[in-house]
VOMI-327503 format. One record per residue (C-alpha): residue number from 1; residue in three letters; x, y, z negated. Coordinates in steps of 0.25 Angstrom, whole numbers, plus 5000, padded with zeros to 4 digits. Example, Ala and Ser with C-alpha at 12.3 -4.5 7.8 and 13.67 -1.06 7.14 Angstrom:
2
   votor   bapa     xx     yy     zz
       1    ALA   5049   4982   4969
       2    SER   5055   4996   4971
END
This chain:
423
   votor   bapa     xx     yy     zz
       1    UNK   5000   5000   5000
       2    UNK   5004   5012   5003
       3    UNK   5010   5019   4991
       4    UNK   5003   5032   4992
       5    UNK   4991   5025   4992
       6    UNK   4996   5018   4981
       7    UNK   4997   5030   4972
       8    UNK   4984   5037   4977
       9    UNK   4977   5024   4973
      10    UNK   4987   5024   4961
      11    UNK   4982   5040   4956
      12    UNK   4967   5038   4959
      13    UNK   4965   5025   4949
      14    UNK   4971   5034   4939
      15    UNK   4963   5045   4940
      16    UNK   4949   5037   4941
      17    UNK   4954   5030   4928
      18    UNK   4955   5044   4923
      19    UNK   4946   5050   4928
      20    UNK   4935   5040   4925
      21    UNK   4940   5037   4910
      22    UNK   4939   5052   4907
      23    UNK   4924   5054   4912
      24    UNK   4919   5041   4906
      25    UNK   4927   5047   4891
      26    UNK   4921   5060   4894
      27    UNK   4910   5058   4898
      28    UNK   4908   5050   4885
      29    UNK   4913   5062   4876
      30    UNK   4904   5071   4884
      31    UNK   4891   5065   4876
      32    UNK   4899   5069   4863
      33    UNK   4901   5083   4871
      34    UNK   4886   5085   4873
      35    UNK   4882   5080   4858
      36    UNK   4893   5091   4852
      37    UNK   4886   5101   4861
      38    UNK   4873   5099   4859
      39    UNK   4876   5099   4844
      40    UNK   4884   5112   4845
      41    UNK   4873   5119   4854
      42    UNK   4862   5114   4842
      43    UNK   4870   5118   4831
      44    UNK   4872   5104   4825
      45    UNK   4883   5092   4824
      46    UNK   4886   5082   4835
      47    UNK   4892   5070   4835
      48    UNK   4903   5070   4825
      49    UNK   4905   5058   4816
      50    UNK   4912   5049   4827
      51    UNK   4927   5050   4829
      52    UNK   4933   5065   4828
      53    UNK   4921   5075   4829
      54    UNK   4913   5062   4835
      55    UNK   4921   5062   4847
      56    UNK   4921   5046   4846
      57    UNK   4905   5049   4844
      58    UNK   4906   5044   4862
      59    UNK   4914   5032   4859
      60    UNK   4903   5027   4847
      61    UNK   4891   5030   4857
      62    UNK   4898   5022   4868
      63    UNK   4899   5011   4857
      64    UNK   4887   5012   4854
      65    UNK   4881   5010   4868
      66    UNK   4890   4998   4871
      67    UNK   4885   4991   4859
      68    UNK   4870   4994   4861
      69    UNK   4861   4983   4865
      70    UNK   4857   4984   4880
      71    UNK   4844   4984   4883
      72    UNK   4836   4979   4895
      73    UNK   4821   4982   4897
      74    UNK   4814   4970   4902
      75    UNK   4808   4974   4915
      76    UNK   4820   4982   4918
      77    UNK   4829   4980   4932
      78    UNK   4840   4974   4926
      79    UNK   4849   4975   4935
      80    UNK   4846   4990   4939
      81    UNK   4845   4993   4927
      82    UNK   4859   4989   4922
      83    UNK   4863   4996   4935
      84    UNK   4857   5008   4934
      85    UNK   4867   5016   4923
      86    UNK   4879   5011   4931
      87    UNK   4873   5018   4944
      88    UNK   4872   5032   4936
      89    UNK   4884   5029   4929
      90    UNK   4895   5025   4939
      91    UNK   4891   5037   4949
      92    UNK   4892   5047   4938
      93    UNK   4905   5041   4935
      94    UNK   4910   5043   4951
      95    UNK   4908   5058   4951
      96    UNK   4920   5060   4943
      97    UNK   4929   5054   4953
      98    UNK   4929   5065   4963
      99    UNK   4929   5078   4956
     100    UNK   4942   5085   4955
     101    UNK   4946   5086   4940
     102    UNK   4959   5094   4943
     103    UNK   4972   5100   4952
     104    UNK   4978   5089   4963
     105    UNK   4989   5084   4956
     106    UNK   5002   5088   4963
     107    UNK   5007   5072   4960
     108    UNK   5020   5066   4967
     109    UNK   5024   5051   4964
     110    UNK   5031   5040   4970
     111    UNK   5036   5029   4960
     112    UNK   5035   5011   4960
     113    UNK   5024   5005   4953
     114    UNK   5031   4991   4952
     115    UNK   5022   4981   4958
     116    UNK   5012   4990   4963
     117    UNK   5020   4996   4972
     118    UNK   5025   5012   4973
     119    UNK   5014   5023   4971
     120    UNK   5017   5037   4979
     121    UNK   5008   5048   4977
     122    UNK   5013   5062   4983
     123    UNK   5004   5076   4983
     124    UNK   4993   5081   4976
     125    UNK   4982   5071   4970
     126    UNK   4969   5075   4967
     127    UNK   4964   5076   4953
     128    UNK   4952   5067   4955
     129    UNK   4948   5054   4956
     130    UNK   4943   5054   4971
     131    UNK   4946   5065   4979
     132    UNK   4934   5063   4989
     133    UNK   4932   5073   5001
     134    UNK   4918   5072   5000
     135    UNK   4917   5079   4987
     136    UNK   4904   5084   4978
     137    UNK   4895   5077   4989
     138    UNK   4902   5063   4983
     139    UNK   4897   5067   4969
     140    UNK   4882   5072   4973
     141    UNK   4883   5058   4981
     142    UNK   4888   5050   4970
     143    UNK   4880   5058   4959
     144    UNK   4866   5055   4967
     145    UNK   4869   5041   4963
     146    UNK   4865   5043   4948
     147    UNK   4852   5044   4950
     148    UNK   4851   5029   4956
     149    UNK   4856   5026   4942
     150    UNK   4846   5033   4934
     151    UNK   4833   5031   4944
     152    UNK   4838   5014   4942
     153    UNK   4838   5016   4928
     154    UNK   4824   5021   4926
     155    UNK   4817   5011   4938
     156    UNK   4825   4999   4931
     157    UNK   4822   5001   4918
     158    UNK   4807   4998   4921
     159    UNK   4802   5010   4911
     160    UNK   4792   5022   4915
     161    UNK   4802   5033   4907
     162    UNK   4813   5026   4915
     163    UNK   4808   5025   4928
     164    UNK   4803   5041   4927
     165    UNK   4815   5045   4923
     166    UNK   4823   5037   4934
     167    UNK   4812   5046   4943
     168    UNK   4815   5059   4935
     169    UNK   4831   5056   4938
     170    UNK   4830   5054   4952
     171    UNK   4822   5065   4956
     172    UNK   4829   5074   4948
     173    UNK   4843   5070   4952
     174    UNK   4838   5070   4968
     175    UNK   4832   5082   4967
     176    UNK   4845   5090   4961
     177    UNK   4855   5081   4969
     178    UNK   4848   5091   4981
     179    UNK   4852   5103   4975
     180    UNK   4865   5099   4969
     181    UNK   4869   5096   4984
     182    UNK   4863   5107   4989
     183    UNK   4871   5115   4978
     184    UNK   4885   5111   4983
     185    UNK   4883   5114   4997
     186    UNK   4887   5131   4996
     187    UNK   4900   5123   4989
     188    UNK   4902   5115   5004
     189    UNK   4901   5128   5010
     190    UNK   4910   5138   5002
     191    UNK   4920   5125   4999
     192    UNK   4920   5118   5016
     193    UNK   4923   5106   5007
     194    UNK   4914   5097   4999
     195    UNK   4928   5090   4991
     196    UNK   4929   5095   4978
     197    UNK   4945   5097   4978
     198    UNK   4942   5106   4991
     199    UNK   4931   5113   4983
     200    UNK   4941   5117   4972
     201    UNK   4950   5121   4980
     202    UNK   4940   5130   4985
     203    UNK   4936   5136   4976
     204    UNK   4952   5138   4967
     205    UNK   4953   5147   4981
     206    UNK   4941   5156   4981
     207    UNK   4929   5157   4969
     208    UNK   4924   5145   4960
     209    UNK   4911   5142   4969
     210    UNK   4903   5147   4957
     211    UNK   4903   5160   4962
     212    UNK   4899   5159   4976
     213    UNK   4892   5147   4973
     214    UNK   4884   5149   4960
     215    UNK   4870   5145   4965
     216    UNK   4876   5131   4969
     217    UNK   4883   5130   4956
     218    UNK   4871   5131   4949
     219    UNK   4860   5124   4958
     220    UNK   4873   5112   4957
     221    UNK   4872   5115   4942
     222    UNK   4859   5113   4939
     223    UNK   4858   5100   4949
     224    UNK   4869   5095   4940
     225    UNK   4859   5095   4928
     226    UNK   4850   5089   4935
     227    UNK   4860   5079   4941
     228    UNK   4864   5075   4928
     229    UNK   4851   5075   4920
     230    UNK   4853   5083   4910
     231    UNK   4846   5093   4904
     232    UNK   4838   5102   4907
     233    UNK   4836   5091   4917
     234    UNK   4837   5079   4911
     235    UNK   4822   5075   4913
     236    UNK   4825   5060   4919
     237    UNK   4829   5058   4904
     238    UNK   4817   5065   4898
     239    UNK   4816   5060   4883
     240    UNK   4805   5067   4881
     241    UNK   4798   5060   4892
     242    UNK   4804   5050   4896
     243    UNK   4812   5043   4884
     244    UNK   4825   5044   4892
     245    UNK   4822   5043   4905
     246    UNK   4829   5032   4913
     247    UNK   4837   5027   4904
     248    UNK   4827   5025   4893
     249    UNK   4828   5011   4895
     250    UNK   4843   5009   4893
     251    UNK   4852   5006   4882
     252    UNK   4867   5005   4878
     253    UNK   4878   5007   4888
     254    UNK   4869   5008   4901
     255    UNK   4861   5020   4893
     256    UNK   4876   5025   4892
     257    UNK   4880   5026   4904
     258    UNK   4867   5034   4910
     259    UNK   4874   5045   4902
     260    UNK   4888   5043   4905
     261    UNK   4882   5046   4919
     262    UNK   4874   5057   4912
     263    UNK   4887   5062   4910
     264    UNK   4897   5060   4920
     265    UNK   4887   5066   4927
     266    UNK   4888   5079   4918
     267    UNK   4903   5079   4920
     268    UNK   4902   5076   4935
     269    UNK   4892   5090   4936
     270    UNK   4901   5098   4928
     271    UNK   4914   5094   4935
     272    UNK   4905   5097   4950
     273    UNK   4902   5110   4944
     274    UNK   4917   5112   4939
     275    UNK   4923   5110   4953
     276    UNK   4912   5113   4962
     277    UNK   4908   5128   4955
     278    UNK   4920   5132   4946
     279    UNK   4933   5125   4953
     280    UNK   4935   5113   4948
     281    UNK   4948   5111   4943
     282    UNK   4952   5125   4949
     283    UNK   4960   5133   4939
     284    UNK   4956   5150   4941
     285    UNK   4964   5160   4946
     286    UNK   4976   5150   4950
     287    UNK   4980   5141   4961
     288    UNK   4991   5134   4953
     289    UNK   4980   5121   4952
     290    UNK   4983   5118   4965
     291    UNK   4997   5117   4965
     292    UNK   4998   5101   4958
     293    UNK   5006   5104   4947
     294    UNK   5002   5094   4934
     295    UNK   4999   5107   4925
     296    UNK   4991   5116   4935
     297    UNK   4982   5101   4937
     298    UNK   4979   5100   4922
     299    UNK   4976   5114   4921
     300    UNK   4966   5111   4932
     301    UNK   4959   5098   4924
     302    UNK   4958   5107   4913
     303    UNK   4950   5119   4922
     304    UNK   4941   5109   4928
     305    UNK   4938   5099   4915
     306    UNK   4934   5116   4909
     307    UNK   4925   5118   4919
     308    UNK   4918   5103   4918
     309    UNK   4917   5104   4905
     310    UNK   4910   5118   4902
     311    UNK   4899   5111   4913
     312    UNK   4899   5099   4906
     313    UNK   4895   5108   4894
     314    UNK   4886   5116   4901
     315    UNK   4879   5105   4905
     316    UNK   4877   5100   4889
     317    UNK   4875   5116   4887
     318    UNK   4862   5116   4896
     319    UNK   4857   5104   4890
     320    UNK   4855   5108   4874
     321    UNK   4851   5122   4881
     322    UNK   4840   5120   4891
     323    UNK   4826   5111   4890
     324    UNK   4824   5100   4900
     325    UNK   4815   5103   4911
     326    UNK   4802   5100   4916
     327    UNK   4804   5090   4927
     328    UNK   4795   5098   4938
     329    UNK   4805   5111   4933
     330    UNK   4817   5101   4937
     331    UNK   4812   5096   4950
     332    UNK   4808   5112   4954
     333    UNK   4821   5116   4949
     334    UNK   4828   5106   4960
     335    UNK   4820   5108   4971
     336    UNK   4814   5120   4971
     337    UNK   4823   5130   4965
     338    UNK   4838   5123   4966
     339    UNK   4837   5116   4981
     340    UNK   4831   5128   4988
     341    UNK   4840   5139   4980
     342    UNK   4852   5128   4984
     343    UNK   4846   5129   5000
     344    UNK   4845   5142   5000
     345    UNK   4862   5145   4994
     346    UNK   4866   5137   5004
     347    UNK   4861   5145   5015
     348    UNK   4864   5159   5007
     349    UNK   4879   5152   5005
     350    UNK   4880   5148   5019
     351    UNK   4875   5161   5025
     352    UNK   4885   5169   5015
     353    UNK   4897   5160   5019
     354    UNK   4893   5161   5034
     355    UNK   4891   5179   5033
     356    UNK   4904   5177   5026
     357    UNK   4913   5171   5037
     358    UNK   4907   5173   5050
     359    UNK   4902   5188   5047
     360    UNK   4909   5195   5036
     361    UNK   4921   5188   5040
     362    UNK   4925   5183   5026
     363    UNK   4936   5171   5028
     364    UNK   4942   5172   5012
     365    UNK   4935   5161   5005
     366    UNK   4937   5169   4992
     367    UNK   4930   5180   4997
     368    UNK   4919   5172   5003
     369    UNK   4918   5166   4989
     370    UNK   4916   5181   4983
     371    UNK   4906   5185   4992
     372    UNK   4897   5171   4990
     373    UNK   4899   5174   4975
     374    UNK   4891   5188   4978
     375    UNK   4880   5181   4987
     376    UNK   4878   5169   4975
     377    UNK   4879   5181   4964
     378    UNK   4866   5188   4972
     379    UNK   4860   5174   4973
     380    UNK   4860   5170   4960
     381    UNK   4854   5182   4955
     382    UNK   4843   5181   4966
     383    UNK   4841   5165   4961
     384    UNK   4842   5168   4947
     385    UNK   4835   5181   4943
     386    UNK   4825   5181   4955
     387    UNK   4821   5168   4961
     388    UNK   4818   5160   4949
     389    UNK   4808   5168   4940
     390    UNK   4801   5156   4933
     391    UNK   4793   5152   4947
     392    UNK   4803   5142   4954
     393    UNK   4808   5134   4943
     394    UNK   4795   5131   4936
     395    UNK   4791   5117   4939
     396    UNK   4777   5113   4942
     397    UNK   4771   5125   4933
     398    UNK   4760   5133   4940
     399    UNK   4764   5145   4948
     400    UNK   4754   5154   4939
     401    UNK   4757   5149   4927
     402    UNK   4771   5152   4930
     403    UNK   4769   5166   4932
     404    UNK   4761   5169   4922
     405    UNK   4764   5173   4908
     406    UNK   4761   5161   4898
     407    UNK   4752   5171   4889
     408    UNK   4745   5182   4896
     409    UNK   4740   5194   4890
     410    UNK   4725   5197   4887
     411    UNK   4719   5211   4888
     412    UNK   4724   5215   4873
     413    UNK   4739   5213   4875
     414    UNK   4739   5201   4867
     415    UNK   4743   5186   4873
     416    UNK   4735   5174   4875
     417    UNK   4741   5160   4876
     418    UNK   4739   5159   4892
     419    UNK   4723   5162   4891
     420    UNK   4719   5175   4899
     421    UNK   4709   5184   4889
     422    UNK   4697   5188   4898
     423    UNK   4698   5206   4897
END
């Protein structure tokens, strides 16, 4: 075998060991991460009696799951219902192979590895684990798979809340997968590159795409709620309703590994958000990243584990902060608010980008940047203060009770609960 080869195969088994181990451990720490939050935004004590601060408080539940009883319903699918976790859980584990979680590494090597041969690697290597061309269309790809997973689990289990839940998940998930994708598209155009490297480097050259992008960033945002279900979006869960959704008939490790999806899932979001909308690895103000050199690479990681985790608390922000919808509310959001407001800023970016080139003549892709931040600026202020007054995000609630006041004043001044006093 050819020796290059050799140290290519050589390099990429070593970073999906590492890679994989760190988010199957992280991932594990992240539902201490979530308990210490919530208990820090409510004024209260988290998990603090295992290990150091209850940082073994992870390890114990992980335990404890192994050891439960597992648990079959009788009239279940059996084999689809054994298959099902593993279908949401080994996707969810793939979407962290392709992102870029630092610098290329600027790596020269050429040394005998005894009996397996010689290993050469010359030139930079890319910090990730599957340097793809195709980009953020293999993870909306890979990520549509999930919801096989989840809408298995809930026809398998042979339950009503199950089975609904399994409905709620798949339309919800379809539904935003639209505007998700649709969100990404002014990102193809500003970028000409859907890979994730090239994006970077795109964006380390002019703006972070949060600027002449912001409507993408938060139409994507919001779909990645959704996409992960989790609140104010979590309604294929539904306690309230529907016990637990589709995995109410699910115990020990295969309950455990629905949220393990849950979240990598979280952690594949924030790190999309990170590198598509903030840079990614992308260190401000400098262009010493590039250059290879070990230090300038570890700074990078550092930049771009920041910016993932800040989302990744945002995300367990929003969720001890905001109710949960109704579902109507979350099916209008999607398709009658994101998806024509994603349509309608593609043709507004494509229009601006067009006018910028062929007519005002502007060939700086820094300056381009600039002026596509002042068009999403005057956008976002139209979307936001003008658009959406109560009446397009409002679910199945009647037009005229929308706009009218809940109590209505009677002749006297005084109020009335909703009754009109005859004059």
């Amino acid at each position: 075998m050819n020796p290059e080869l050799k140290g290519y195969m050589l390099l990429s088994v070593i970073k999906m060991l590492v890679v994989f181990t760190v988010v199957l451990v992280g991932v594990a720490l992240l539902t201490l991460l979530e308990r210490k939050v919530s208990a820090w935004m409510q004024n209260r004590r988290g998990p603090n009696r295992v290990g150091w601060g209850g940082l073994l408080q992870p390890a114990a539940d992980g335990l404890k799951n192994i050891l439960k009883e597992e648990t079959f319903p009788a009239e279940a699918n059996r084999l689809l219902f054994l298959l099902a976790p593993a279908m949401s859980f080994i996707p969810a584990l793939m979407l962290s192979a392709v992102i870029p979680f630092a610098a290329p590494l600027r790596l020269d090597f050429d040394f005998t590895a005894g009996p397996l041969g010689r290993f050469v690697h010359h030139g930079l290597m890319p910090m990730v684990v599957a340097d793809v061309p195709v980009g953020f269309l293999f993870v909306l790809a890979i990520s549509s798979m999930g919801v096989y997973g989840i809408a298995l689990a809930g026809w398998a289990s042979n339950s009503k809340y199950s089975l609904l839940g399994g409905l709620r998940a798949t339309a919800q998930m379809i539904s935003y997968e639209v505007a998700m994708g649709m969100s990404l598209i002014p990102v193809l155009l500003l970028s000409g590159n859907v890979s994730f490297s090239s994006i970077i480097l795109e964006q380390s050259r002019t703006l972070w795409f949060v600027l002449p992008l912001f409507l993408s960033f938060f139409i994507f945002l919001v779909s990645g709620f959704a996409e992960t279900n989790r609140l104010p979006f979590d309604l294929p869960e539904a306690e309230s309703e529907l016990i637990a959704g589709y995995h109410s008939e699910y115990s020990a490790m295969k309950f455990s590994m629905f949220f393990i999806a849950e979240y990598a899932n979280v952690v594949t979001v924030s790190a999309m958000v990170a590198t598509l909308f903030f840079g990614g690895w992308d260190v401000p103000f400098t262009r010493a990243d590039e250059s290879g050199v070990w230090y300038w690479v570890i700074l990078s990681h550092l930049m771009f584990f920041a910016k993932t985790f800040f989302w990744i608390f945002f995300i367990m922000w929003i969720r001890w902060t905001l109710p949960r919808f109704r579902y109507d509310q979350l099916m209008a959001l999607g398709w009658k608010f994101l998806l024509p407001v994603a349509l309608a800023y593609i043709m507004v970016i494509s229009g601006a980008i067009y006018a910028l080139e062929h007519l005002a003549g502007v060939t700086s892709p820094l300056t381009r940047a600039m002026a596509l931040t002042v068009v999403s600026l005057v956008l976002g202020i139209l979307v936001f203060r003008v658009l959406d007054r109560g009446v397009i995000v409002s679910g199945s609630q009647p037009r005229r009770q929308r706009l009218e006041p809940d109590l209505l004043r009677n002749p006297l001044g005084g109020r009335t609960d909703g009754v009109r006093v005859a004059s």
